[in-house]
C-alpha positions in Angstrom: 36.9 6.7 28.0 35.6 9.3 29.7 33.6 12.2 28.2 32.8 16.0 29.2 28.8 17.2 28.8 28.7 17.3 24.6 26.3 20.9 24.6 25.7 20.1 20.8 23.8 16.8 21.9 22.0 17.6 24.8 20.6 20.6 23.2 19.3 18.4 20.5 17.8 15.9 23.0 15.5 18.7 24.8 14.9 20.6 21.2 13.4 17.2 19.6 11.1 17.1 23.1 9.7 20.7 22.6 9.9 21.1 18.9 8.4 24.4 17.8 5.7 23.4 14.7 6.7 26.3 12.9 10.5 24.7 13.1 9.5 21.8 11.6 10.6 20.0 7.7 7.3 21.2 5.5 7.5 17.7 3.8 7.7 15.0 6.8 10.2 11.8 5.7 10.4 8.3 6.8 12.7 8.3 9.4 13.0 11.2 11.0 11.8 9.8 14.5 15.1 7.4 14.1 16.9 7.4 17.0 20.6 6.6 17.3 23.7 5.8 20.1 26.6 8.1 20.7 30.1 6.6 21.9 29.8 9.3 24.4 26.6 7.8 26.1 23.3 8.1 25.2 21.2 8.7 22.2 19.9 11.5 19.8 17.4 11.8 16.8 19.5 10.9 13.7 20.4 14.4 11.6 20.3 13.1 8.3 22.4 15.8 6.6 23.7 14.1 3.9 20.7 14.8 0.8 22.9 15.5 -1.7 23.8 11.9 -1.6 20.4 10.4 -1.2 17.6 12.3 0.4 15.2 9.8 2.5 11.6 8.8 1.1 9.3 11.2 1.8 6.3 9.9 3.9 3.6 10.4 0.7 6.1 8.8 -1.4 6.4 5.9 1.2 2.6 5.6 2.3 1.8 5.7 -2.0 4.0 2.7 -2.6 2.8 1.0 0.4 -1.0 1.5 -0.7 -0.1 0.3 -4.1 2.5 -2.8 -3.1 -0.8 -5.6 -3.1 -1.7 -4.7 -6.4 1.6 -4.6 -8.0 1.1 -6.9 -11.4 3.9 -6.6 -14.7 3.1 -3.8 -17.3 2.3 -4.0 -20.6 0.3 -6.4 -22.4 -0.9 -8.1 -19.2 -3.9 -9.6 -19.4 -4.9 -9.6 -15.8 -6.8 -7.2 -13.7 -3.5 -6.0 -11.6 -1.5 -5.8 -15.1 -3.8 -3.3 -16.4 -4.1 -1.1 -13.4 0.0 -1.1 -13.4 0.1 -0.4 -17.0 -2.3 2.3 -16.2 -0.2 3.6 -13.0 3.5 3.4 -15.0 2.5 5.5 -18.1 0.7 7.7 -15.9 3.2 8.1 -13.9 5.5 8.9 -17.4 2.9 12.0 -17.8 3.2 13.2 -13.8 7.2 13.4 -15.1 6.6 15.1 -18.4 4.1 17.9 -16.2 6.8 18.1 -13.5 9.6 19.0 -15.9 7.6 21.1 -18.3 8.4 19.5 -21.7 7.5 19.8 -24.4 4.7 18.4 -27.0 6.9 15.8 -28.7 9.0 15.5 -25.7 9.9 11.6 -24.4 10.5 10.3 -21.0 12.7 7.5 -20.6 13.0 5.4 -17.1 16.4 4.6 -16.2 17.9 3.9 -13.4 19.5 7.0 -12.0 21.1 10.2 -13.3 24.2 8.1 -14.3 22.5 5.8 -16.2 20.4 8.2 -18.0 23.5 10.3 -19.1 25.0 6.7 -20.4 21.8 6.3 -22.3 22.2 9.4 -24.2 25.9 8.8 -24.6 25.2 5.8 -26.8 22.8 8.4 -28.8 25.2 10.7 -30.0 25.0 10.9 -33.9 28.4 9.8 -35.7 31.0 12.8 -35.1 29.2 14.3 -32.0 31.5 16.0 -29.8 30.8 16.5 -26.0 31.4 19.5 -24.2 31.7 19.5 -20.2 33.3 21.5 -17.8 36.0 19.3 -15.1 33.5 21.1 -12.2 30.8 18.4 -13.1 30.0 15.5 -11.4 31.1 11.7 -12.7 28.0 10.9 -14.1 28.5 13.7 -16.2 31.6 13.9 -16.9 32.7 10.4 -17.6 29.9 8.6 -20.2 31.1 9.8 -23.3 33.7 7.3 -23.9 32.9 6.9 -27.5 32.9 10.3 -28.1 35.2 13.3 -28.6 35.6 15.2 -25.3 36.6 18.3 -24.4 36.8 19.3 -20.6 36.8 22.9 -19.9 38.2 24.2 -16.8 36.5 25.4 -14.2 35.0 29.2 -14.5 35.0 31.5 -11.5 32.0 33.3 -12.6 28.5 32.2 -14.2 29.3 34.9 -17.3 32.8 33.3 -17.5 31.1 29.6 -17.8 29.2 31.1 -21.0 32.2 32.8 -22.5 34.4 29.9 -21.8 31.9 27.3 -23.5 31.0 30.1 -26.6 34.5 29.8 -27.3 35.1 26.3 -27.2 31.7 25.9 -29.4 33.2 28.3 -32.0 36.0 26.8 -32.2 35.5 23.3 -32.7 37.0 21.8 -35.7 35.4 20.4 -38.1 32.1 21.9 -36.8 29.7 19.2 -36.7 27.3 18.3 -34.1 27.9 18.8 -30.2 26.7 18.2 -27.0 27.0 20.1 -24.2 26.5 18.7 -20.4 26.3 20.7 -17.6 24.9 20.6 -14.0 21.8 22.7 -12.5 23.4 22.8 -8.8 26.7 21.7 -8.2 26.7 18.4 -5.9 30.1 20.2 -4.0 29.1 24.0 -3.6 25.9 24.2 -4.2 25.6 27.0 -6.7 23.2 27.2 -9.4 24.8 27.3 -13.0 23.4 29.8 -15.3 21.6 26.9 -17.6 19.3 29.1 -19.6 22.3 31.2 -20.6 24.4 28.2 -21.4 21.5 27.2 -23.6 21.1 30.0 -25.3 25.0 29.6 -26.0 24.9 25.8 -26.9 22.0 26.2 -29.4 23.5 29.3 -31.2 26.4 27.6 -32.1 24.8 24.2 -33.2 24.8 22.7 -30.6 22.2 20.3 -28.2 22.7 20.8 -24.4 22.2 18.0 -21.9 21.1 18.8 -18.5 22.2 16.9 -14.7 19.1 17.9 -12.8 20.5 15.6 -10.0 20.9 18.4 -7.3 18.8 20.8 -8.7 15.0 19.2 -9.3 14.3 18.3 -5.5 15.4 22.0 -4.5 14.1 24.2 -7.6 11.6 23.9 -10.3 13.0 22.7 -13.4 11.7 23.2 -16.8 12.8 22.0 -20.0 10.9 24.8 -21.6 11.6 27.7 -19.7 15.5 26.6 -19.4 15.3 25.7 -23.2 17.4 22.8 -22.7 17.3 19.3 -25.0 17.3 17.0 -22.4 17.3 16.4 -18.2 18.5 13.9 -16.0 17.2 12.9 -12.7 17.5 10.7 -10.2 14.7 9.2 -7.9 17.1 8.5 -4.8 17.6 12.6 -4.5 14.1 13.2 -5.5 13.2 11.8 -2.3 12.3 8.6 -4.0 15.3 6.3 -3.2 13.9 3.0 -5.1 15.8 2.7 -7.9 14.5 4.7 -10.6 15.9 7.7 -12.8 14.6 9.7 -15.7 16.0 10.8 -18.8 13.6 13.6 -21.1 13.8 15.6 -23.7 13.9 15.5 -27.6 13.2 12.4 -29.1 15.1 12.2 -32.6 18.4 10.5 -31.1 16.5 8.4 -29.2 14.6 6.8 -31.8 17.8 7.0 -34.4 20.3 5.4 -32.0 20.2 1.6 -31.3 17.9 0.5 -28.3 20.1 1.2 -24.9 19.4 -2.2 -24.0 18.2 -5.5 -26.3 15.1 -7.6 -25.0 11.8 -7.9 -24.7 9.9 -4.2 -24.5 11.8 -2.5 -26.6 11.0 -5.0 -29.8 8.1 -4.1 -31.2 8.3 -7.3 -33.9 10.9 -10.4 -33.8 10.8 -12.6 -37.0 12.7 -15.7 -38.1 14.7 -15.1 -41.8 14.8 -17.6 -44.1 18.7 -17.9 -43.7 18.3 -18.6 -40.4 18.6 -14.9 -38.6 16.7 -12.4 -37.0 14.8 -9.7 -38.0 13.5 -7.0 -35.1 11.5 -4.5 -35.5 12.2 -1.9 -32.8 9.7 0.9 -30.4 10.5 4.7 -31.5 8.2 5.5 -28.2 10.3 5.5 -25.0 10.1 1.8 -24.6 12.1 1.8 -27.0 15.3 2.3 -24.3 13.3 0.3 -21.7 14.3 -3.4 -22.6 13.5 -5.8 -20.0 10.7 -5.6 -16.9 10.4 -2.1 -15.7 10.7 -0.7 -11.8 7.3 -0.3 -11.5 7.4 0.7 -7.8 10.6 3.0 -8.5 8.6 4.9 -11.3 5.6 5.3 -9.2 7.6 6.6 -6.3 9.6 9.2 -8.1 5.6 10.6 -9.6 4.8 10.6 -6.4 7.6 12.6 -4.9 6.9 15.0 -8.3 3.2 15.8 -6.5 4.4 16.0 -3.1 7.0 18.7 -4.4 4.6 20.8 -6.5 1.7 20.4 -4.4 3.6 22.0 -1.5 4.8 24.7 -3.7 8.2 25.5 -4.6 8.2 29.3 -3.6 7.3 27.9 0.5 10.1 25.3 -0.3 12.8 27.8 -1.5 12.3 30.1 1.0 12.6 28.0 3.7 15.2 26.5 2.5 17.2 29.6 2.3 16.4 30.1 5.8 18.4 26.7 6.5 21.2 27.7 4.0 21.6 31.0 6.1 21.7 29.5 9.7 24.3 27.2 7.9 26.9 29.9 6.4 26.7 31.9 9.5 27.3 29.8 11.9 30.3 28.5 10.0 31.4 32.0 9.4 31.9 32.5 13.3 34.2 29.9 12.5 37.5 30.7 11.7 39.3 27.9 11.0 36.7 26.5 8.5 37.0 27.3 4.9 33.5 26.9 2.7 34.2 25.6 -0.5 32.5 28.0 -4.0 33.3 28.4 -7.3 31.0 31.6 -7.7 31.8 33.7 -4.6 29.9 33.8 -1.2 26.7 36.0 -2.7 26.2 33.3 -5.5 22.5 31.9 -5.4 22.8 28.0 -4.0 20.6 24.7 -2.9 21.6 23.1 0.3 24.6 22.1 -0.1 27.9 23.3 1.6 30.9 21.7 1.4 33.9 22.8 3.7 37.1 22.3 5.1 38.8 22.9 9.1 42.3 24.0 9.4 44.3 21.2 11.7 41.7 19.2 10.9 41.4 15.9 8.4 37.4 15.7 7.0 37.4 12.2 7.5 37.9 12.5 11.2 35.9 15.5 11.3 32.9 14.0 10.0 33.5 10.7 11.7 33.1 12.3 15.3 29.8 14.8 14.4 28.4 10.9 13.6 29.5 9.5 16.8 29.2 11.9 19.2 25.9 14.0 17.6 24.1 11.6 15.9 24.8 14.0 12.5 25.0 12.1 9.0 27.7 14.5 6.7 29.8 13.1 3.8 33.6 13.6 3.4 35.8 13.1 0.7 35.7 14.2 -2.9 32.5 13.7 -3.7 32.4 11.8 -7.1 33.9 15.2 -8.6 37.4 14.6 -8.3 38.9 17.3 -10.1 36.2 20.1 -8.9 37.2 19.3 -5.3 41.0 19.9 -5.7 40.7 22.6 -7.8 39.0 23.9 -4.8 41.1 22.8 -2.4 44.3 23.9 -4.2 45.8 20.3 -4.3 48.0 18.6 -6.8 46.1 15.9 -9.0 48.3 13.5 -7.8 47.9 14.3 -4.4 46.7 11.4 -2.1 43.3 12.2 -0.5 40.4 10.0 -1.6 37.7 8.4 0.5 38.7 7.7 3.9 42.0 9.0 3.5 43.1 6.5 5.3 47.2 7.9 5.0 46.7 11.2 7.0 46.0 11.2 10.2 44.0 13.5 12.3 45.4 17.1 12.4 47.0 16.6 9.2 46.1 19.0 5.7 42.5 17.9 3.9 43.1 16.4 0.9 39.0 15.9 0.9 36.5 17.7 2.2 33.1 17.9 4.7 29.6 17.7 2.8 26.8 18.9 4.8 23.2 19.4 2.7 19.5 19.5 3.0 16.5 20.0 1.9 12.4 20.1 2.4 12.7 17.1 5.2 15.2 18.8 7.2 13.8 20.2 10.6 16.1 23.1 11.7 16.8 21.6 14.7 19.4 19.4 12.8 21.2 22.0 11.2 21.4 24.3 14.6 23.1 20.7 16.0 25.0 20.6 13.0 26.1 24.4 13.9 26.6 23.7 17.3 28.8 20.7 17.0 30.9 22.2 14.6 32.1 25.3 16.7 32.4 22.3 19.8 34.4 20.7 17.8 36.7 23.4 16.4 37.0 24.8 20.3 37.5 21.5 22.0 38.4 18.8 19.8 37.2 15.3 20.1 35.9 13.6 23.1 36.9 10.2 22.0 39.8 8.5 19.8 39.4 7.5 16.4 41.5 5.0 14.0 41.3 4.1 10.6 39.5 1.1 9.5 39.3 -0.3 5.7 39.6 3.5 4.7 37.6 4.8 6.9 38.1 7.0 10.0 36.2 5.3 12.8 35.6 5.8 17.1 38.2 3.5 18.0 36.4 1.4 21.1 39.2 -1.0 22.1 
């Protein structure tokens, strides 16, 4: 098939050959020399624009695990030279966390696995008669865990003040009145915006109740902390943390944690196990943060999320925020010279946000949209709903029962979005890849396509029969 000059591309091939210093991502990130083919011909440095998913390792974080890799040994009660300095490196580690998120003095940190896992944790927590309180704009691993519990989804607010009056009321309300929970996001994973947390605190706690917070998208963009926002808990993941090795944290209060059952039953979490005479078990349990930690910890995914908590503070959030606002504003003007694309918010176009924009092109489907800035710029977005099903059509205006997940593989290209384009970033991105990103999106608008695209297991793919 043949193919006109793609401007977009080119552009980004001389750009990456006389980058500018002063252009460049403040934090460097393992891969960013990556290169990778288009079906047009040729190939282009990768523009990973797709953080809000998983952000890639930063280059400290990567060079730390490397250093440490020979003398990995298994924690706790080893023996061993290499046990002890791991012992020593994982609870240290658990401190890096605690300074990073500003708790406080009684304060426990719990390694999980991600965000999702962490909120799961404290959903098996919840005292007897706890209800849970999240708005629909919230992300799955929010908004699903509490399966035991008493829900109550709240619909989505147009304005931070109407978020606080909307969950005062459903707090004063509640009948009988016993304990709650309220979960709510920092930074939405589909808009972007920053939720007003501390005022959603203050809310939660003067009407009895303990607020829970998804740090997901919000701790590798912002500084977070616990005592400052006055929430009871946070939940983070390592993978957006630039830490993508398996690893989460849950921390905050420790009373449900040590009342509640261990999250998981094994070794680590028993402090004591002892025959009965008729025949049973007896266990004594951990009421430290071990105590949810059954089985043989991710050492390396521990160490790696510490490390990315340095990296981030040693560079200084204030240099990282500003520049990242600088990346957010070459984004959302560019696409406002656009006028077939619509950018997704909740809040209104002045609302304070991380990096990450979420948007839909008239006459165009997302899936095929995103599939051809991969293959013919080398650019890494997301489409679909983004594991927030109801936020994204509320957004979008679309029926619940509407057809329009993943892939969409039913509509075809120039048909209504029933999903939508991700694009997000953060302290790796070099601005080259967002002026591509820019660049490719106004080609594509103008121009269309160069090649053919099919669907293939859900997915919208370059069709290269």
């Amino acid at each position: 098939m043949s193919a006109r000059p793609n401007t977009a591309a080119a552009t980004a091939v001389s750009a990456a050959e006389s980058a500018d210093p002063c252009c460049a991502a403040p934090l460097p990130v393992l891969g960013r020399d990556v290169t990778v083919p288009l079906v047009t011909g040729g190939e282009v440095t990768y523009a990973a624009l797709d953080y809000a998913a998983s952000a890639p390792a930063l280059q400290r974080v990567w060079d730390d695990v490397a250093a440490y890799a020979p003398y990995y040994g298994s924690v706790h009660r080893g023996a061993g030279y290499l046990s002890q300095l791991s012992t020593d490196l994982f609870e240290n580690s658990r401190v890096t966390v605690a300074e990073f998120l500003d708790c406080r003095p009684g304060d426990q940190v719990v390694f999980t696995r991600s965000t999702t896992d962490s909120l799961n944790l404290l959903a098996a927590t919840l005292p007897a008669g706890c209800e849970v309180f999240v708005f629909e704009t919230e992300h799955h691993a929010s908004l699903l865990p509490w399966r035991d519990a008493r829900v109550t989804y709240l619909n989505a607010p147009r304005t931070p003040e109407q978020a606080v009056a909307t969950l005062e009321r459903a707090l004063a309300d509640r009948d009988p009145y016993g304990p709650a929970l309220v979960c709510v996001t920092g930074a939405s994973n589909v808009t972007g915006e920053l939720w007003p947390v501390k005022e959603l605190a203050a809310a939660a706690h003067a009407h009895g109740a303990r607020i829970v917070l998804d740090a997901a998208q919000l701790a590798p963009h912002h500084p977070v902390s616990v005592q400052e926002l006055d929430v009871d808990w946070i939940a983070f993941s390592g993978h957006k943390l630039y830490a993508p090795f398996g690893s989460g944290v849950l921390a905050g209060r420790s009373d449900w944690l040590q009342d509640s059952e261990p999250y998981l039953a094994g070794g680590g979490a028993s402090r004591k196990v002892a025959r009965r005479a008729d025949g049973g078990v007896d266990v004594e349990w951990h009421t430290t943060a071990a105590r949810h930690e059954a089985g043989s910890p991710n050492v390396i995914g521990v160490y790696s999320i510490a490390s990315a908590c340095k990296a981030l503070t040693e560079a200084g959030f204030d240099q990282l925020v500003a520049r990242e606002q600088h990346l957010i504003d070459t984004v959302r003007a560019g696409l406002a010279e656009v006028p077939e694309v619509k950018v997704l918010s909740l809040f209104g176009d002045d609302a304070p946000r991380v990096g990450v924009i979420s948007f839909v092109v008239e006459g165009w489907n997302s899936s095929h949209f995103a599939a051809a800035l991969s293959a013919e710029y080398g650019i890494g977005v997301r489409d679909g709903l983004f594991c927030a099903h109801p936020l994204v059509r509320t957004l979008l205006g679309s029926d619940p029962q509407d057809p329009g997940e993943c892939g969409a593989p039913e509509a075809a290209p120039g048909e209504r979005s029933l999903n939508a384009i991700r694009v997000s970033f953060g302290a790796g991105t070099p601005d080259e890849h967002v002026e591509r990103f820019v660049g490719a999106v106004k080609e594509l608008v103008r121009d269309g396509a160069q090649w053919k695209y099919r669907t293939e297991d859900g997915r919208c793919v370059p069709d290269r029969g």
